[in-house]
N, C-alpha and C positions, 0 to 999 in steps of 0.2 A: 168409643172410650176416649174420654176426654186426657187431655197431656198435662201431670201434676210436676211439683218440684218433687216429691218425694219419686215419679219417676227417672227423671231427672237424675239422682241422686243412687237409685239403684242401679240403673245404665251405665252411668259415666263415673262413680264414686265421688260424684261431686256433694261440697257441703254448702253451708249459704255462708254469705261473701264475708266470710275471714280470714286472711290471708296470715303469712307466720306475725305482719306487726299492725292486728285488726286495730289497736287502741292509737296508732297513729292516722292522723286526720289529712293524710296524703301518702299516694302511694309513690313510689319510686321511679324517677325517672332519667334516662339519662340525661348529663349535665351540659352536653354539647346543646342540645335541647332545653333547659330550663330558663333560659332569658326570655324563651318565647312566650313563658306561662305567668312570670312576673313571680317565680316562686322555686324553691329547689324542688317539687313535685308536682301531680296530680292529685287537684284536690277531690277527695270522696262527696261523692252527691253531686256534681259537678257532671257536666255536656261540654263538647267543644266537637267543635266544626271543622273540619279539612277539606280545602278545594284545590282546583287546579291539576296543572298535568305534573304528575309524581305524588300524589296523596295520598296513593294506597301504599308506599314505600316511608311518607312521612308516621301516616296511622300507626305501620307495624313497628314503625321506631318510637315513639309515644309508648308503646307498651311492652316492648321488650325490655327494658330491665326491671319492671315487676314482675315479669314472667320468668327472668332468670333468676330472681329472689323468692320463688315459689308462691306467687298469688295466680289464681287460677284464669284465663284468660278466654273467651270469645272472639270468634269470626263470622257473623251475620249475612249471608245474601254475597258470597263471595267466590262461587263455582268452579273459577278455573285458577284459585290461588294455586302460587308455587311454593309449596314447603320448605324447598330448599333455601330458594331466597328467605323467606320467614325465617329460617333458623341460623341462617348466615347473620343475621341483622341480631341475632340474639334472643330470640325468644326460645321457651322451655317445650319442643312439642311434645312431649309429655302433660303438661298442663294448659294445654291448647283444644279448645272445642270446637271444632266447623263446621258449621251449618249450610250448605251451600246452597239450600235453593228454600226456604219456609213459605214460599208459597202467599196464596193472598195472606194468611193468617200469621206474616212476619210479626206484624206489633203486638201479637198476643204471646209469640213464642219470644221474641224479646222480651217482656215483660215479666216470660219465666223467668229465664233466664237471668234479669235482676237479682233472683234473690237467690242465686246459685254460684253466682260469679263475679269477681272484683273489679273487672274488665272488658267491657265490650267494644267490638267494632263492627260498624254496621254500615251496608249500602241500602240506605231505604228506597224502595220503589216509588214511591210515594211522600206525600206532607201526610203526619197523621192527623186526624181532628183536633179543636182545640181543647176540648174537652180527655180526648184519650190521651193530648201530650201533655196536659195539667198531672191526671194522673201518675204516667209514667215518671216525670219528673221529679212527682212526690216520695215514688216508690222509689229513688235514684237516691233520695237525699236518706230516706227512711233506712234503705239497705248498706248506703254508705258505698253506694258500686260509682263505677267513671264511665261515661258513655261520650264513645267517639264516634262521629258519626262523617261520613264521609258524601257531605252534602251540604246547604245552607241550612243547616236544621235552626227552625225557629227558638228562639231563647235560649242560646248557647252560652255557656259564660265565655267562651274564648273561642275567636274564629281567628282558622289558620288558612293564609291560602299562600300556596305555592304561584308568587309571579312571575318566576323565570328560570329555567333549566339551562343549562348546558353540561354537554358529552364534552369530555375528554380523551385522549388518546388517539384521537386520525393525526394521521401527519401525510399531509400531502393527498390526502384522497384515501392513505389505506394505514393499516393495523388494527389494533385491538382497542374495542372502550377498555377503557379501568378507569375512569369513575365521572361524579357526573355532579355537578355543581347546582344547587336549590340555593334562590332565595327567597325566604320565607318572611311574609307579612304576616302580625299578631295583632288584633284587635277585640275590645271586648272589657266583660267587667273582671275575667278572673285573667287576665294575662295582662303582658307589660302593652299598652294602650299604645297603638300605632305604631310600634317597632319593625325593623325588617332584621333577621339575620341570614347569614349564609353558611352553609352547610354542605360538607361534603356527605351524599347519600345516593350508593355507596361509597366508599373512600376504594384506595387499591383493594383494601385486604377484604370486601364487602359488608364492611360494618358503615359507622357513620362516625365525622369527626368535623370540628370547626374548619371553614376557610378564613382564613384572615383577608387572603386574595387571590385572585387567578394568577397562575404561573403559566412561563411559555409555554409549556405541551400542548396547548388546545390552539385549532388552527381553523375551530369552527363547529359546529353545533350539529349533534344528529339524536336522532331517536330513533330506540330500538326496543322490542317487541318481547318480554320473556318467555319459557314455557312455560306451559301450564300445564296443573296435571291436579287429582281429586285426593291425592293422597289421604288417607286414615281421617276422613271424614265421617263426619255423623250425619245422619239425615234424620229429619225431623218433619213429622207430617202431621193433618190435625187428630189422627187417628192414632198413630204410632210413633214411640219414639226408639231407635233402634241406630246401634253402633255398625257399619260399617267399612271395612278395607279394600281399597282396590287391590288385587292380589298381583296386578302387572304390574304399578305403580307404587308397592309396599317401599319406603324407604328406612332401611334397616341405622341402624346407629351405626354399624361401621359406614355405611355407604354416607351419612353425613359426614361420621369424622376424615373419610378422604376427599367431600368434597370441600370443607374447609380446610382442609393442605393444599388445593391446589385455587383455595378461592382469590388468595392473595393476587395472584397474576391474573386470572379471569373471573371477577365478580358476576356470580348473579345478578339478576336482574329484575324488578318489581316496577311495573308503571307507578 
């Protein structure tokens, strides 16, 4: 049995990609973020590229405030994401779909996917052909969806690569990170052309917000490692498409709302 969107659609209650403001020609994003894109949004039918070390923490900040304005959102080939981070950063997991593992037949389940969702982010295995990413492309600009792809994906309108991290919080050898400094190079036809900004991601409180510049607290540079866990994942095979919860790893809505009371002092963590 072959995997349709009307599956798709009976599974997950997902619709095709209209979100509460489909007649706007960009979706929402936050503003700390929008110099990178050369625009106050994401524009629909549009690709953009995320590299570097911290990209999977830039990706989920690209689409969490359309996620918290209720447009429906994808996670593509991402197995051992951390929900909590994800929803620290502001995304809606309620309107979040994760795919962790699609198998050789990712570009096909993506391409469902297109026309189910406003939003996607994806780790591709692979370059796909030039022929299948002409395609996909078509169907990108056709469904009006955003595709982030967390690679050099070929014909990107905006490539973002994270060229420098630093940890904040050791002093002297020991304490706690709280937070952690990106600067981010844009390049591309749909972003501001050769720009770098810097950005706190996470900031103290695990969200994200401008650096204007580094302050004393930082006494040198570390990296560190989050959990990971499959939480309220969907798996998605070329036979079956079926919803999935880890029952050890269920994270209930109170158990977010207390871990964003104590995120402010201890953020989360997202490579």
């Amino acid at each position: 049995m072959s995997i349709s969107v009307a599956e798709l659609s009976r599974q997950f209650g997902l619709s095709t990609a209209t979100g509460p403001l489909a007649a706007e020609k960009t979706l929402p994003v936050n503003q700390t973020l929008a110099p990178l894109l050369g625009s106050s949004g994401l524009r629909r039918g549009s690709s953009l590229s995320v590299t570097g070390t911290g990209s999977l923490s830039l990706a989920i900040a690209l689409a969490a405030q359309a996620s918290s304005e209720g447009y429906w959102c994808t996670v593509l080939g991402l197995p051992g994401l951390g929900l909590g981070a994800v929803s620290d950063l502001g995304v809606d997991l309620e309107r979040l779909v994760c795919v962790p593992d699609p198998g050789q037949d990712w570009l096909r389940v993506l391409s469902i996917l297109v026309e189910s969702v406003d939003l996607l982010i994806v780790r591709p295995p692979g370059v796909p052909p030039p022929a299948q990413l002409n395609r996909l492309s078509a169907k990108l600009r056709e469904r009006e969806a955003v595709l982030i792809a967390m690679s050099s994906w070929p014909g990107s309108d905006t490539r973002l690569n994270v060229v420098d991290q630093t940890w904040h919080g050791l002093e002297n050898g020991h304490g706690r990170l709280s937070r952690r400094n990106l600067r981010v190079r844009a390049e591309g036809r749909g972003g501001a052309r050769d720009s770098i900004a810097s950005v706190w991601l996470p900031n103290r409180g695990g969200g994200i917000s401008a650096a204007v510049a580094v302050d004393s607290d930082s006494v040198g540079t570390a990296t560190a490692t989050a959990g990971m866990t499959g939480v309220g994942t969907v798996t998605v095979s070329t036979t079956t498409v079926a919803a999935s919860t880890v029952a050890a790893g269920t994270v209930s809505a109170a158990t977010v709302a207390a871990s964003k009371r104590t995120s402010r002092r201890h953020p989360r963590i997202l490579p």
